[in-house]
C-alpha positions as a Markdown table, in Angstrom:
| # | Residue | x | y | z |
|---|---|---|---|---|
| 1 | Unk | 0.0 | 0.0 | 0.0 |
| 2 | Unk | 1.0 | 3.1 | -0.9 |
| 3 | Unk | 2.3 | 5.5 | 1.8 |
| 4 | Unk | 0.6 | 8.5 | 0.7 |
| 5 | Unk | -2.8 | 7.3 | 0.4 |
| 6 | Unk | -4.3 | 8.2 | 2.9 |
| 7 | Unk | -2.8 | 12.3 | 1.9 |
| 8 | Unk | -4.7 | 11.6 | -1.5 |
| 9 | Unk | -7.8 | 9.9 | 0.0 |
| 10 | Unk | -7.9 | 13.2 | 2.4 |
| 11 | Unk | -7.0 | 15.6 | -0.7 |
| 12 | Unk | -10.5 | 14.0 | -2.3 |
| 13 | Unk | -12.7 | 14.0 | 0.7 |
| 14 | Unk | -13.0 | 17.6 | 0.8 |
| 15 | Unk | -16.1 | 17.7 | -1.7 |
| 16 | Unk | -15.1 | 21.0 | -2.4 |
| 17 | Unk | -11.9 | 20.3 | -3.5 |
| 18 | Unk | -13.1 | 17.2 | -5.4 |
| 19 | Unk | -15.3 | 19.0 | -7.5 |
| 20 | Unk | -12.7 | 21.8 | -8.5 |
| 21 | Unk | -10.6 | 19.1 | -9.3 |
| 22 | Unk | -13.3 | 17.7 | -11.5 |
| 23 | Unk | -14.0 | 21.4 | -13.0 |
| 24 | Unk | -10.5 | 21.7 | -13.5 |
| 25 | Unk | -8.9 | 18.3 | -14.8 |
| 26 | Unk | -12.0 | 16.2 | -16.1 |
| 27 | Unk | -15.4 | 19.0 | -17.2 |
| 28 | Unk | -17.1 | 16.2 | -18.5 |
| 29 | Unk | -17.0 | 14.3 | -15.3 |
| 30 | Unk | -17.9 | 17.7 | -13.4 |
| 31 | Unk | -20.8 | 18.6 | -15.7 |
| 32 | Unk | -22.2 | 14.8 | -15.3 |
| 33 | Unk | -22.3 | 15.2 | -11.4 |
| 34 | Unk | -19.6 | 12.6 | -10.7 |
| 35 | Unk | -19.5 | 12.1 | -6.9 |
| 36 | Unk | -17.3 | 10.1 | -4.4 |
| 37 | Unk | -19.4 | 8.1 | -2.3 |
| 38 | Unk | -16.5 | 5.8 | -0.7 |
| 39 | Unk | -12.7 | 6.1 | -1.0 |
| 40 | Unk | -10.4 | 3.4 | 0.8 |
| 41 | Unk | -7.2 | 1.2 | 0.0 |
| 42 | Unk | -9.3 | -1.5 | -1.1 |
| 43 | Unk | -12.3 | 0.1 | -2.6 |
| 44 | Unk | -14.3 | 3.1 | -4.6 |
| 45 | Unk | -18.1 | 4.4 | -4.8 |
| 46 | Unk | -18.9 | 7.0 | -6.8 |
| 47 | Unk | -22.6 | 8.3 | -7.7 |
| 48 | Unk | -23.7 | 9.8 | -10.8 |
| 49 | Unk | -27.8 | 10.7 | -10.8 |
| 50 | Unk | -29.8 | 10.7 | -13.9 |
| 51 | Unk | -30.8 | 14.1 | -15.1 |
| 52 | Unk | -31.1 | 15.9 | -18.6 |
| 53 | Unk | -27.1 | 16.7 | -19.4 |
| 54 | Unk | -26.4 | 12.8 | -19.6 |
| 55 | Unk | -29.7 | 11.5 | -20.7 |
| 56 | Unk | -29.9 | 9.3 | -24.3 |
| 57 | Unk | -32.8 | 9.3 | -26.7 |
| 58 | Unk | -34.3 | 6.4 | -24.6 |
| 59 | Unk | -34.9 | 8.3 | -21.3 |
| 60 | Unk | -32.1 | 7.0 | -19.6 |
| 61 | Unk | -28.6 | 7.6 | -18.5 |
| 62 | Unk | -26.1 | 7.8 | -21.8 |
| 63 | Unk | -23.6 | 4.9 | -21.5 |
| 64 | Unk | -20.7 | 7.1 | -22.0 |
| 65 | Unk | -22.1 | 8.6 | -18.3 |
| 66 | Unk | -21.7 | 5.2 | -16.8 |
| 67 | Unk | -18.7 | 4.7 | -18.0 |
| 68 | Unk | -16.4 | 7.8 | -17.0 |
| 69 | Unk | -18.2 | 6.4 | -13.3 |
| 70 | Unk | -17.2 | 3.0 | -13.7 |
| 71 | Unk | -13.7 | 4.0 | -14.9 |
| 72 | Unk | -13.4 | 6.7 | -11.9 |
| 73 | Unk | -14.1 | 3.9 | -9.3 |
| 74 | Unk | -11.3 | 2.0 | -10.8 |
| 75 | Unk | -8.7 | 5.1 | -11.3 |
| 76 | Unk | -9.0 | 6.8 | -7.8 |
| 77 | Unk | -7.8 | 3.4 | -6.6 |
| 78 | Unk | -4.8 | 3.1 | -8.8 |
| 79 | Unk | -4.1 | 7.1 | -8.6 |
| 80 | Unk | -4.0 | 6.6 | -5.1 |
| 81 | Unk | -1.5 | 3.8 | -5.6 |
| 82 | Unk | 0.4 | 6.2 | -7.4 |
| 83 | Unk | 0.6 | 9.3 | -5.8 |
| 84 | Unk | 3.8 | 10.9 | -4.4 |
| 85 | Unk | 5.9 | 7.7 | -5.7 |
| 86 | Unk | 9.4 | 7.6 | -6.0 |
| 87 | Unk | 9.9 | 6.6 | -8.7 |
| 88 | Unk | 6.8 | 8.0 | -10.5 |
| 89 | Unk | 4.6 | 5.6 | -11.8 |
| 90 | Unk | 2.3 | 6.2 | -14.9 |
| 91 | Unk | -1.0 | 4.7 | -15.3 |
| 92 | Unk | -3.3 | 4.5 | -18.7 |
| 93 | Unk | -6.5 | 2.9 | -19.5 |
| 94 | Unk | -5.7 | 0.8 | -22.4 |
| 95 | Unk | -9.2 | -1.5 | -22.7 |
| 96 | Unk | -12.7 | -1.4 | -21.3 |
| 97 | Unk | -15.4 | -3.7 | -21.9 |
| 98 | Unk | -19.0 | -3.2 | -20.7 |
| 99 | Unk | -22.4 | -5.0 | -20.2 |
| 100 | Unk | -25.8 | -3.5 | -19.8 |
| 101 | Unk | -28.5 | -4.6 | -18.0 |
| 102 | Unk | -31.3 | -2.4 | -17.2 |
| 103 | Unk | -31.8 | 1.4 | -18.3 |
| 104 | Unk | -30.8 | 4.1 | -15.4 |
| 105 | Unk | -33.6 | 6.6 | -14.3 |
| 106 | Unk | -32.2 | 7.2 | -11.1 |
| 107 | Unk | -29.0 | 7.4 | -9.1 |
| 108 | Unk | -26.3 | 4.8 | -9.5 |
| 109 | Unk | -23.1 | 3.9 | -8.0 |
| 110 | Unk | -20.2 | 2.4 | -9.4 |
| 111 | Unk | -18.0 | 0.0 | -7.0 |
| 112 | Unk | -14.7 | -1.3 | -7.5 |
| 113 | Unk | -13.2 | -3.9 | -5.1 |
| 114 | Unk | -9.6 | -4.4 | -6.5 |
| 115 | Unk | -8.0 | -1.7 | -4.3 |
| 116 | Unk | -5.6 | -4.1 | -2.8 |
| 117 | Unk | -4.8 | -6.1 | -6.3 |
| 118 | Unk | -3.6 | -2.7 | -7.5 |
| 119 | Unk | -1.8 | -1.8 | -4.7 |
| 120 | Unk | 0.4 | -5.5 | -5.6 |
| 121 | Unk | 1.1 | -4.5 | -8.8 |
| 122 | Unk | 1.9 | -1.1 | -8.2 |
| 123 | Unk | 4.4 | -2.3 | -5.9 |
| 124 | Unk | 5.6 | -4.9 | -8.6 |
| 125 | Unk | 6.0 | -2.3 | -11.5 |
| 126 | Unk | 8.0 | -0.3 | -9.1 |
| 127 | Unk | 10.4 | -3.7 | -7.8 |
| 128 | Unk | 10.8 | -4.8 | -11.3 |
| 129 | Unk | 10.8 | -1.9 | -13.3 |
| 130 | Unk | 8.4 | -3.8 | -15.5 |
| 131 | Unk | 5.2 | -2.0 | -17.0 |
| 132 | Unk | 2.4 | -4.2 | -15.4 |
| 133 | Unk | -1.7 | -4.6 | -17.0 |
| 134 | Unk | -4.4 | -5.2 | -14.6 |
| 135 | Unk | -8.2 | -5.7 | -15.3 |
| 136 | Unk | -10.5 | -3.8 | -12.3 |
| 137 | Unk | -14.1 | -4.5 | -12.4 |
| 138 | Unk | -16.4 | -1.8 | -11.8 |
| 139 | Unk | -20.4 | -2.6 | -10.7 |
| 140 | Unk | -23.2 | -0.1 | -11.3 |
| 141 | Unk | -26.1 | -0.6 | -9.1 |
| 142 | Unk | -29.3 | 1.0 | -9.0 |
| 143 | Unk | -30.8 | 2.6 | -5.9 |
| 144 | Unk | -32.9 | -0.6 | -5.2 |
| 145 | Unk | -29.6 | -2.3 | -5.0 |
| 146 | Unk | -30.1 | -4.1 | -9.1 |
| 147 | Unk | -27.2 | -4.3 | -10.9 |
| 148 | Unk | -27.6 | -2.3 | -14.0 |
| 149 | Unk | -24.4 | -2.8 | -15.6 |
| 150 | Unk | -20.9 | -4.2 | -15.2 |
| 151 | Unk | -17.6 | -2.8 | -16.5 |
| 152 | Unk | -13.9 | -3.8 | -16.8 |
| 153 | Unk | -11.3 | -1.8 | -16.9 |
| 154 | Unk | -7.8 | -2.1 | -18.0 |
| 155 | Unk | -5.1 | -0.3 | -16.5 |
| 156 | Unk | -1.4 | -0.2 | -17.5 |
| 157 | Unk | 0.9 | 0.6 | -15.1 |
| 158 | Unk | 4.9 | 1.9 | -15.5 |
| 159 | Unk | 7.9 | 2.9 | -13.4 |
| 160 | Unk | 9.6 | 5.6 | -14.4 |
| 161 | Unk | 13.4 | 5.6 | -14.2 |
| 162 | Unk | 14.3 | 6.9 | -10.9 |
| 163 | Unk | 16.3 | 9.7 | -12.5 |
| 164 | Unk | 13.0 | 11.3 | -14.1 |
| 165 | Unk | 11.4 | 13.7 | -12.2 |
| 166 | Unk | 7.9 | 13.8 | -12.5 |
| 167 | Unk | 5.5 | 15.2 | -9.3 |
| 168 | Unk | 1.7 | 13.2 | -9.4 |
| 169 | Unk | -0.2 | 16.2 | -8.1 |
């Protein structure tokens, strides 16, 4: 586990802060009404409630919606693993697959469980030096608890040299 964490985890519980970084780094994410629900060293919850901006033709939520949640339930875990590392460590989504299951009216939350799996091969990349690829899985539920779609996420991971500089603000 990352040292720093729990600086980053405290960084993002300010909601305040959160959603300037949201206005700032990631609009669309802003503008959607991203929330974080739950941040820890082995899992994520954010919210995103249905409303007009990320509605589709069919009244419900737009798929793209669901998954800038899904993939932020998986990235706040691995940018946490990543924070203030020395070496820096880079991270990119490099797949993501999806499946539907009933159409979003309401609010729904996106949970990923692979904190700790990420925090392993974080730690590898940086022992090794080796770029590393893991698959998170991110689970949309409804309000009534259904789930209403599942999404997996595929992360790349690589160490830097230890002679690059490079801050992960």
């Amino acid at each position: 586990m990352n040292p720093a964490f729990s600086v980053f985890q405290k960084r993002l519980a300010n909601p305040l802060s959160f959603r300037l970084f949201l206005f700032t780094r990631l609009p669309a994410a802003f503008f959607a009404g991203l929330r974080i629900e739950q941040l820890s060293g082995s899992s994520a919850v954010i919210s995103v409630r249905y409303k007009w901006f990320n509605t589709n033709p069919f009244r419900s939520m737009y798929f793209a919606i669901q998954s800038m949640a899904a993939e932020m339930s998986t990235g706040l875990l691995a940018s946490g693993q990543i924070y203030k590392r020395n070496p820096a460590v880079s991270m990119l989504v490099v797949g993501i697959e999806a499946q539907f299951f009933k159409k979003v009216v309401g609010k729904v939350f996106f949970t990923c469980h692979d904190g700790e799996a990420i925090a392993r091969l974080v730690e590898e990349t940086i022992a090794t030096g080796q770029p590393r690829v893991i698959q998170c899985h991110s689970t949309g539920t409804n309000e009534a608890g259904e789930i209403v779609s599942e999404f997996t996420v595929t992360w790349s991971f690589k160490a830097r040299s230890k002679n690059t500089r490079h801050s992960n603000k």
